[in-house]
Every structure is written in C-alpha cells, then in structure tokens.
N, C-alpha and C positions, 0 to 999 in steps of 0.2 A: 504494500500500500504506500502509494506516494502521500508523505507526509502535506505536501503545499495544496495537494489536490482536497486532501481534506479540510485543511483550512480553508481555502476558497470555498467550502459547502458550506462552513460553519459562515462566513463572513456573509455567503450569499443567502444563507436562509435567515439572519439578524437584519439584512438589509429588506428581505421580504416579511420577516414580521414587523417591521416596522411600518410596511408596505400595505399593512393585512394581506397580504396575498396567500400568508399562512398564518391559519389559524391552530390557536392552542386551547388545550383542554385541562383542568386540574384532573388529576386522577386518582384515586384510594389505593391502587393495587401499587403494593410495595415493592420498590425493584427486588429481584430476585439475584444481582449482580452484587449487590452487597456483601461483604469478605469480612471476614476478621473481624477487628476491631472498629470498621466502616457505621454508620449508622447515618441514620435519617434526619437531617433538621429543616425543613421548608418541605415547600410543597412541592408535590410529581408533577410535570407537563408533558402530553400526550399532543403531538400535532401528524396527520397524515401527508409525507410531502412525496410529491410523484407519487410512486410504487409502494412505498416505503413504510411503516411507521417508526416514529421518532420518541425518544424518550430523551428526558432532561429534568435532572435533580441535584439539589446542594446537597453533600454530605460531610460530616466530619470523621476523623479519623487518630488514632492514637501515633504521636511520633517520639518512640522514644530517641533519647540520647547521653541515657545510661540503662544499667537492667533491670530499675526498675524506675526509672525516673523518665515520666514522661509529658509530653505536652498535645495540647487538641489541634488539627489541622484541617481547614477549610477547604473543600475541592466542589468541580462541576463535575458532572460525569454525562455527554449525550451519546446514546446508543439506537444500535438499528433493533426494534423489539419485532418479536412476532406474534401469530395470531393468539396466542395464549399468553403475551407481555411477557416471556421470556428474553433477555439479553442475547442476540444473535451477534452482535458484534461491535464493538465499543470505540468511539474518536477516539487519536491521540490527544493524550491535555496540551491543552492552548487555550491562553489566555483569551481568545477572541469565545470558548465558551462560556467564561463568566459572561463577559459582555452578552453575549448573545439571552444567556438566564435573565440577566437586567432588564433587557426589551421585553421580553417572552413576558418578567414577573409585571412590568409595567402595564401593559398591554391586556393583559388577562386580569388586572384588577380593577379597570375601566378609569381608571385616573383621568384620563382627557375628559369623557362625557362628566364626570361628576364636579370638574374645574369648569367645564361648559354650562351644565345644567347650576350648577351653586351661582355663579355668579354671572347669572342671568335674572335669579333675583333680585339682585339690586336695584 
C-alpha cells in the first residue's frame, strides 16, 4: 500500500465532508479493532464512500516508558469495515486523520444550523 495514496483518500474525503458530499453516521457498534490496552473515548462514525464503508474513532491507549510506569495516549484510527463492522483493513496514522475526525465530529453535531438557526433570533 502506497502510503501518499492513502493520505490523499484521507485529505480527499475531509475535503468532501466538509463538502457534505459525505455523509457520517454516529454509530453504537464498538470497533472490534480495538487491542490491548486500546479503548474507546468519543464517538464511532460510520460514512459509506464509493464501495466502501468507513469507520473513524478516537481512542486512547497505555504508553509505557518504564515496567510499570505509564502514560494515556491519544490516537484516530479510520478503517475499511464490513458488512458485519468488522475491521477489514486499517489507514496508516497520519495526522491528516485527526483533522479529518474534527470535520466529521463538527459536521455531525450540526454546529452550522444551530449558529444559523440561534442567531437568527435576534
């Protein structure tokens, strides 16, 4: 897997959610990709692009840097899921996925309409 090809998917689908051209979904069904010391802290988003479906979650994770001393670390993780949201296959990390979760979480919690509709009150 060419690593630059993937990031152009990650840059072109944050360009198209911002586009709405893709749309995201919150989802309950807990990745199954989850490992170790990995766990959940925000929400799941589900978007169907092309062929495809897309998964994208924050999670944290334990980093030690002694044997028993350790610290929490922040990650994105977007993956190719299938029909049962099993993990088929997972981006390389790149920072262009945080960025991308920002748009996705922005976008899916309707912030524009409710800046539109609130201060239209006025």
């Amino acid at each position: 897997m060419n690593g630059y090809e993937a990031q152009k998917v990650i840059v072109k689908l944050n360009r198209d959610t911002k586009e709405d051209k893709v749309k995201w979904e919150v989802t309950h069904t807990s990745p199954s990709s989850l490992a170790g010391t990995e766990k959940l802290i925000d929400n799941i988003y589900v978007a169907k692009v092309s062929t495809k479906k897309v998964r994208l979650y924050k999670y944290e994770y334990k980093h030690f840097y002694e044997e028993e001393a350790f610290f929490w670390l922040e990650a994105f993780r977007l993956e190719f899921i299938d029909f049962y949201d099993k993990a088929e296959w997972e981006f390389p990390k790149d920072n262009a996925v945080e960025d991308l979760y920002d748009s996705v979480r922005y976008k899916t919690s309707n912030v524009e309409d409710f800046f539109k509709d609130y201060l239209a009150e006025e």
